[in-house]
N, C-alpha and C positions, 0 to 999 in steps of 0.2 A: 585829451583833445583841447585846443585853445579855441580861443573865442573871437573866433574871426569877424571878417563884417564884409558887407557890400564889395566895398573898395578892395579888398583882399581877393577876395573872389573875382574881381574885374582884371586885376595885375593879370591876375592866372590863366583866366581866358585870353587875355593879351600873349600873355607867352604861348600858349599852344597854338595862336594864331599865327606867331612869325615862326614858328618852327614847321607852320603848312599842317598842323590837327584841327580837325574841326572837334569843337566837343557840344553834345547833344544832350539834353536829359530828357529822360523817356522814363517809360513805366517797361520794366522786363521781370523774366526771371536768373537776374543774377544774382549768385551768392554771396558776391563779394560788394555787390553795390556799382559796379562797373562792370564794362566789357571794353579793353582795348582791340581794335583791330588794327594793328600796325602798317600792314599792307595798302590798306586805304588810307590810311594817319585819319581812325576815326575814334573820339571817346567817348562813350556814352556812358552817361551819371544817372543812377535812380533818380529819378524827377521830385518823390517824393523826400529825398533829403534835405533837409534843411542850410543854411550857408555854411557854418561850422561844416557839417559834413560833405559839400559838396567841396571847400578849401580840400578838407584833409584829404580827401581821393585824390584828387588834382597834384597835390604836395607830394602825395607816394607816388603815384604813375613817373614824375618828375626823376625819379631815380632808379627808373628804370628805362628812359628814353635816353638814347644817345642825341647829343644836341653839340651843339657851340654857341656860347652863347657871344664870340666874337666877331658872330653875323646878326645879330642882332638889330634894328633902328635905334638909335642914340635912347630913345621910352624905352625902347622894350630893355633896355643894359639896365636904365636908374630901376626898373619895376625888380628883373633878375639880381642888380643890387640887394633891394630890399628885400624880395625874398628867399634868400640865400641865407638873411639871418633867421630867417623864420623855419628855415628846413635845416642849422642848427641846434637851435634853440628845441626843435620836435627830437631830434638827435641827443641830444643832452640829456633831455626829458625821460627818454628811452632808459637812463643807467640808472 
């Protein structure tokens, strides 16, 4: 896992915003740390997670949502810019 920050975590809620998810953190019983409901475009984050770990959730669900991101607002392209290299860089990491 990297060592995300504040700002990292804000890019991320930004993109789930212009793609119309709301993302919520709560206290539940999920096993994985999340619940997507795609039908409502709703994401809910263990609340107890820390940034590191509410990034990384956020960064996975990302690759598994069908998006565009050439609807985007001109912010939300430079933030998907930037974290594009970051969902690389997790990808890399992987081998």
């Amino acid at each position: 896992m990297g060592n995300y920050t504040k700002r990292t975590l804000e890019k991320l809620e930004h993109i789930y915003k212009e793609m119309d998810y709301t993302v919520r953190y709560e206290k539940g019983n999920f096993q994985s740390g999340y619940c997507l409901v795609e039908h409502q475009k709703v994401v809910v984050v263990n609340k107890f997670f820390e940034v590191d770990g509410r990034v990384q959730v956020l960064l996975d669900l990302l690759s598994t949502i069908e998006f565009n991101p050439d609807q985007f607002s001109e912010e939300g392209k430079k933030y998907w810019s930037s974290l594009r290299s970051l969902l690389k860089a997790e990808t890399v990491g992987e081998d």
